[in-house]
Structures are given as structure tokens and as C-alpha cells.
VMD Tcl script that draws the C-alpha trace (Angstrom):
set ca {
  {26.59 32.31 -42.34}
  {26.83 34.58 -45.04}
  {23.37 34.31 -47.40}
  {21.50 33.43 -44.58}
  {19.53 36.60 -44.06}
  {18.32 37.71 -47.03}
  {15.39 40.02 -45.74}
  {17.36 42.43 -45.20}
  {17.78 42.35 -41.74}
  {21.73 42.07 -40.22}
  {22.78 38.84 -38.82}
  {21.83 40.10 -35.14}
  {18.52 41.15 -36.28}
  {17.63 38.05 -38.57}
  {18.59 36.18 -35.54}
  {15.93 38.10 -33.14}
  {13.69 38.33 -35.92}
  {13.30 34.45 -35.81}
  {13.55 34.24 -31.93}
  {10.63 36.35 -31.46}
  {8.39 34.26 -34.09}
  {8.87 31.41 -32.61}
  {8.16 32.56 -29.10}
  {5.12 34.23 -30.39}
  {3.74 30.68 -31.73}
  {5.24 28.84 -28.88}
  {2.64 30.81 -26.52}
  {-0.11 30.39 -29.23}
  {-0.04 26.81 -28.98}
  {0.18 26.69 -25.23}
  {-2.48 29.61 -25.16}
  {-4.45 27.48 -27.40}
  {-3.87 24.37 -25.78}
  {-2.11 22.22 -28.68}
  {1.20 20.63 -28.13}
  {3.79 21.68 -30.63}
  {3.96 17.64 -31.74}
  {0.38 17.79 -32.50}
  {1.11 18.63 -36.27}
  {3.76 15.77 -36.55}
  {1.45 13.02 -38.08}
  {0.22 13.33 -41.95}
  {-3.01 11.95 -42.76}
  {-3.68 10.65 -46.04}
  {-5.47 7.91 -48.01}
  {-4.33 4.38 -47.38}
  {-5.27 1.79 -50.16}
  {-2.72 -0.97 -49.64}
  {-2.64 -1.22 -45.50}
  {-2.03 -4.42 -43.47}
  {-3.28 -5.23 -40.22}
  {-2.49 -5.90 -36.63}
  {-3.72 -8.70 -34.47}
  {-3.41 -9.98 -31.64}
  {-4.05 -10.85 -27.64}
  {-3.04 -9.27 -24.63}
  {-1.94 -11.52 -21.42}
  {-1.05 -11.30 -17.85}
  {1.61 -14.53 -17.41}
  {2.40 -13.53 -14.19}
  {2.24 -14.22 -10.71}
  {0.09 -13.94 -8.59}
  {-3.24 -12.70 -11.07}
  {-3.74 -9.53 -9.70}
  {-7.59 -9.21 -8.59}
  {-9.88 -6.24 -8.50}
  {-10.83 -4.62 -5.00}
  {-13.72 -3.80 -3.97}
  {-14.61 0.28 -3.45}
  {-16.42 1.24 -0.39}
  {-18.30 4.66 -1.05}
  {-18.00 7.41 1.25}
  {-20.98 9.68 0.28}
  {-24.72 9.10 -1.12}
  {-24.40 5.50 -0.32}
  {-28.17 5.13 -0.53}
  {-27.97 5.66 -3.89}
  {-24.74 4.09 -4.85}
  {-24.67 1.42 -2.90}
  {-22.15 0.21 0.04}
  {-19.90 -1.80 -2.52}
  {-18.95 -1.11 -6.16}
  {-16.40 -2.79 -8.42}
  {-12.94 -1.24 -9.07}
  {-12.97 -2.90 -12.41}
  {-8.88 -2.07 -12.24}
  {-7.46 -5.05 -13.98}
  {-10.42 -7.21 -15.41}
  {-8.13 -10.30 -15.95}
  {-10.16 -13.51 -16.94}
  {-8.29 -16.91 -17.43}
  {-5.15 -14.66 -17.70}
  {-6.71 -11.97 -20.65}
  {-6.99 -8.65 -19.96}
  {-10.15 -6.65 -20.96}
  {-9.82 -2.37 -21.12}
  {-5.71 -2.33 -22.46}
  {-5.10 0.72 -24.43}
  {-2.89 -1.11 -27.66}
  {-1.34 1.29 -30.29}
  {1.42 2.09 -32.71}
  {3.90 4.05 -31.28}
  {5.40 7.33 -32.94}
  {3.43 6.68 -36.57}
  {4.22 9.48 -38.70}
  {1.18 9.00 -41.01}
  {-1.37 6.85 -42.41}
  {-5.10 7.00 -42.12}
  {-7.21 9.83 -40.69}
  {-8.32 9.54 -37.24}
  {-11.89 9.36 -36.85}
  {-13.99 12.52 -36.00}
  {-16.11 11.14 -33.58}
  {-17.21 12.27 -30.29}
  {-15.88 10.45 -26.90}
  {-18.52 10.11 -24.24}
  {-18.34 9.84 -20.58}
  {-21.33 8.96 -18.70}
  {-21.76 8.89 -14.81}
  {-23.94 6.19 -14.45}
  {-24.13 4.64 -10.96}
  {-21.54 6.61 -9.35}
  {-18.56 5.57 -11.99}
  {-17.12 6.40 -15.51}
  {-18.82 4.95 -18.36}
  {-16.77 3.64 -19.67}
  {-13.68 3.47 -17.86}
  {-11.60 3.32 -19.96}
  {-12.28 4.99 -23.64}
  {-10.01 5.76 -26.60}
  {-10.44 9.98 -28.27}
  {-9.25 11.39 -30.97}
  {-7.16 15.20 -31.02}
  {-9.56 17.85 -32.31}
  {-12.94 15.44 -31.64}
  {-15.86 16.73 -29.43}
  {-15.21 15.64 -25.74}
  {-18.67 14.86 -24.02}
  {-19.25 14.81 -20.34}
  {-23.25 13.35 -19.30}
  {-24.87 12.65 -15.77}
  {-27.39 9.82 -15.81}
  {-27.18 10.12 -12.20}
  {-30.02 11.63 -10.10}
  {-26.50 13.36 -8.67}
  {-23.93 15.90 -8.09}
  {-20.90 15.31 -10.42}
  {-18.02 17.67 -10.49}
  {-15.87 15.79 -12.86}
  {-12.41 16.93 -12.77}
  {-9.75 15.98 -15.34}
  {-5.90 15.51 -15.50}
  {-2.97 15.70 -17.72}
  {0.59 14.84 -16.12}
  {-1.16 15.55 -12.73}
  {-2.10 18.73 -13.83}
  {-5.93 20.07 -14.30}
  {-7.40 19.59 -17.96}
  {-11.14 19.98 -17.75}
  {-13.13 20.80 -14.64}
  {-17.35 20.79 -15.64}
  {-20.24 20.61 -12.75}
  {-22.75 18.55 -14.02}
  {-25.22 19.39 -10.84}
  {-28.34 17.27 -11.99}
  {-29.28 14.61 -13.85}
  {-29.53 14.73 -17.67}
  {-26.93 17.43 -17.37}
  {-24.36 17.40 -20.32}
  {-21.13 19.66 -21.08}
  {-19.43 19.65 -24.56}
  {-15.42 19.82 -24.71}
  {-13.16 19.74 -27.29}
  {-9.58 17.13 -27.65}
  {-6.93 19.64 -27.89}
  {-3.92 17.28 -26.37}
  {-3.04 13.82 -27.20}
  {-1.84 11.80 -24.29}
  {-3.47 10.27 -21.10}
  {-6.65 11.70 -19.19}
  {-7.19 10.76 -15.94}
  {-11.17 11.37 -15.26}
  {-11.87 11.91 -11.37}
  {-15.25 13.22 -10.02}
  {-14.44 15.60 -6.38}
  {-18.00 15.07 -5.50}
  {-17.19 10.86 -5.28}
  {-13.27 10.56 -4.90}
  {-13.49 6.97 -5.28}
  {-14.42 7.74 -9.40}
  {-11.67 6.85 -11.45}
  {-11.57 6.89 -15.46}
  {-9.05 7.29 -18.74}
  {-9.71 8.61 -21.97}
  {-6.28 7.87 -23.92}
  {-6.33 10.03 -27.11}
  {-4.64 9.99 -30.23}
  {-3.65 12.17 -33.39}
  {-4.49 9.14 -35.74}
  {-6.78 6.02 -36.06}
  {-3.84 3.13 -34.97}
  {-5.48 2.60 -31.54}
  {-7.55 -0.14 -30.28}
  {-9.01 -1.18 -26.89}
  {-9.25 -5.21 -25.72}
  {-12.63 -6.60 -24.93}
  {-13.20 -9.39 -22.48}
  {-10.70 -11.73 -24.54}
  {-8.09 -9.69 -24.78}
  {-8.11 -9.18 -28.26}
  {-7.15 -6.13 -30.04}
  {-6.72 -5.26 -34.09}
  {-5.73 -2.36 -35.96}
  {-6.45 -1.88 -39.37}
  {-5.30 -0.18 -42.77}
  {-1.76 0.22 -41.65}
  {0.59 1.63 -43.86}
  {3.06 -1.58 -44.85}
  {6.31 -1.21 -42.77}
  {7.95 -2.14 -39.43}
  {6.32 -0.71 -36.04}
  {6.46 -0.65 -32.53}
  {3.26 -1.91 -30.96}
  {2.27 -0.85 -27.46}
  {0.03 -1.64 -24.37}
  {-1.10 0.16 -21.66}
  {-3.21 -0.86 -18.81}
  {-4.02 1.85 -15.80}
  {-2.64 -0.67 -13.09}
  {-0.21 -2.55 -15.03}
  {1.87 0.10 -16.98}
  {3.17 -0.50 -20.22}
  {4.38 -2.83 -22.62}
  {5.86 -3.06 -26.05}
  {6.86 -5.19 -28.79}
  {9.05 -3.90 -31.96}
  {9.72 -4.47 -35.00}
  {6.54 -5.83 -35.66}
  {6.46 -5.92 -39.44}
  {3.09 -5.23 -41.63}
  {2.86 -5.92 -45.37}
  {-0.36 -4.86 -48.01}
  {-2.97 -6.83 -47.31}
  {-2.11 -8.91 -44.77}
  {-2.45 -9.70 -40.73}
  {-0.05 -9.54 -38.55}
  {-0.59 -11.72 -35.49}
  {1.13 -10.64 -31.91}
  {0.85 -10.99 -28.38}
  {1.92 -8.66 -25.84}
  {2.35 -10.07 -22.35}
  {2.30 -8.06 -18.81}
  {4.34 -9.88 -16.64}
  {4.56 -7.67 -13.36}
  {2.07 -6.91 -11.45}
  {1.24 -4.02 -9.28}
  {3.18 -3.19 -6.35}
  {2.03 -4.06 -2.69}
  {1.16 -0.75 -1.83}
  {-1.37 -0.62 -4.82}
  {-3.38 -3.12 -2.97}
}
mol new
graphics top color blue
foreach p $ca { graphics top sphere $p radius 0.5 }
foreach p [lrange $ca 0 end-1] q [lrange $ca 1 end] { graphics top cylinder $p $q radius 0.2 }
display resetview
């Protein structure tokens, strides 16, 4: 112990000295609304990255299919019927899966561009969408409508913006990494995520399932998948070396529970 305060404080002083900076930047961050990890990855210039490939599957069974939502208000205008678009599984691929490295420390810098979220005929557009921490957060009506859109964090409230006519817009800005569930308390049936990220190792799957992440740093990763009905996934010690792809395919097995139905 001896040595260790050297600012000339006694050890009982040093000691609350330290206590009291920490809890001061402790309630910065929260005031601020950055998590303490959100410093943990190092971007930086990658010139000899690898790649990631690969498809996403349900093998399964039964396929889990997508209901059918049944509006409760301004039906006129959104119509009796809309579709859930929940799992979007086609000859056992599944489109909208969130696919990333998990826990990179660095690599590439994430990209600085703005994530958009559209109401367009009473629902998210798009459901599903991949931010980036510190990027502009955009919330539009294209609907001649009243959206309150109202977002979540761990169940608790992120973001809550009126957008009370059409052409209305509302700028935000990414200050937490993790998942955002979008829900609009004007149409309760609205349901969208916006998963967002601290770096640039994050890819969504298209109609074929297909996913690929670029310029990774050569080394051994865990790769993982998320899907809003289906959970997770993941697959380690996938290995990437300079200049090449490395091909993988991550398969959801379960499907959702009977009470999800």
C-alpha cells in the first residue's frame, strides 16, 4: 500500500479522493446517456481484414408462419389486415436476422450514417434496421396520421417523439448500443427494432438469408444471430485470416413458444 498515494493525500483520503471521481463520472455517463462499455472498442484502420459469410436457417419444426394483425383504430386508412412480417422464413431462410461479432474489441470504424424509421402504412419502415452509437436517429411520418412513437431499452422508455401529421420528422441521436424496441401508442399493433452497434461488424439477411461482414481484423470470433421471434444464436471460434472468406451457417432450431401464437 505504501507509494500508492503520492498526491499527497493520506491513505483514507486518496481512497475517497478516487471514490468520489468515479461516482462523479458514473452519473455523467448515465446523465448523458452513454453506457460505461461504450468506450471499450478501438477504431482504427484495417488494411489486411478477412471476411464473413454465410446463411441463416430455420431447420426446425414446424416453420413458424407469420400472423396476420387486425388493426384496432383508423382502419379506413390502414386497412382491416396487415402483415406481422415476424419471421419471414422462405424455403427455410430467414430474411430481417440481426448477424454480428460478438464482444470485438476493435477494428474498423462504424459508419456515421443516419438510421431512419418511417411510418408508412401504419408500420415501421423498416422493421427491422441496424444503427450505429453516436449516429443521427431519424423518426418520419409518411402517414396522413397520428404517430406517437415510443421507444424501449430493457423495457424501459428510450425515446418518446409525436409526429402529429404527415411529413412530420424528429431528429435523435444513438447514445446506447443494444436493442430498441420501436412501438407507436397511437397503433399498439406497431412493432419495430433498431439493433445498434459501437462498430461496423453487423449485417442484416435479405430474403435469402444471407449475411457478410467485411474487413475483419484476422483472428478467431464468435458470430451471432438474432431474430425478434426466434432469439439468438451463435457459433464460435469462427476463424478469419487476411484476405480471405470465411463461410458459416447459423441455424435456429426452436421455434417460438405456443403462447407467441
Amino acid at each position: 500500500m505504501r507509494g500508492m498515494f503520492r498526491s499527497g493525500f493520506g491513505p483514507a483520503q486518496g481512497v475517497f479522493a478516487m471514490i468520489k471521481k468515479i461516482v462523479i463520472l458514473t452519473a455523467l455517463f448515465f446523465v448523458l446517456g452513454i453506457p460505461l462499455n461504450s468506450f471499450a472498442y478501438q477504431a482504427r484502420a484495417v488494411s489486411n481484414g478477412g471476411t464473413i459469410s454465410g446463411t441463416v436457417m430455420f431447420t426446425g419444426a414446424p416453420v413458424p408462419k407469420d400472423p396476420v394483425i387486425h388493426p384496432t383504430t383508423n382502419v379506413n386508412y390502414c386497412g382491416r389486415t396487415l402483415p406481422a412480417l415476424k419471421y419471414l422464413i422462405k424455403n427455410r431462410k430467414i430474411q430481417n436476422v440481426v448477424v454480428f461479432i460478438k464482444n470485438i474489441q476493435a477494428g474498423a470504424p462504424a459508419p456515421r450514417q443516419a438510421s431512419v424509421v418511417d411510418n408508412l402504412k401504419c408500420a415501421f419502415v423498416p422493421h427491422v434496421g441496424i444503427g450505429y452509437l453516436g449516429s443521427p436517429l431519424i423518426f418520419k411520418d409518411s402517414d396522413p396520421l397520428f404517430h406517437n412513437i415510443h421507444t424501449y431499452i430493457e423495457d424501459r422508455t428510450y425515446y418518446n417523439v409525436g409526429l402529429p401529421f404527415k411529413g412530420a420528422q424528429v431528429t435523435k441521436v444513438l447514445t446506447r448500443t443494444g436493442i430498441i424496441e420501436i412501438t407507436c401508442d397511437a397503433h399498439p399493433w406497431m412493432r419495430g427494432y433498431l439493433y445498434v452497434f459501437d462498430n461496423p461488424y453487423a449485417a442484416m439477411t435479405g430474403p435469402n438469408g444471407e449475411f457478410m461482414l467485411r474487413d475483419v481484423p484476422p483472428g478467431t470470433y464468435t458470430v451471432e444471430a438474432w431474430h425478434e421471434a426466434l432469439g439468438t444464436v451463435d457459433l464460435g471460434n469462427v476463424r478469419v485470416e487476411s484476405g480471405k472468406t470465411t463461410t458459416i451457417k447459423l441455424d435456429f432450431k426452436k421455434g417460438p413458444s405456443r403462447h407467441e401464437f
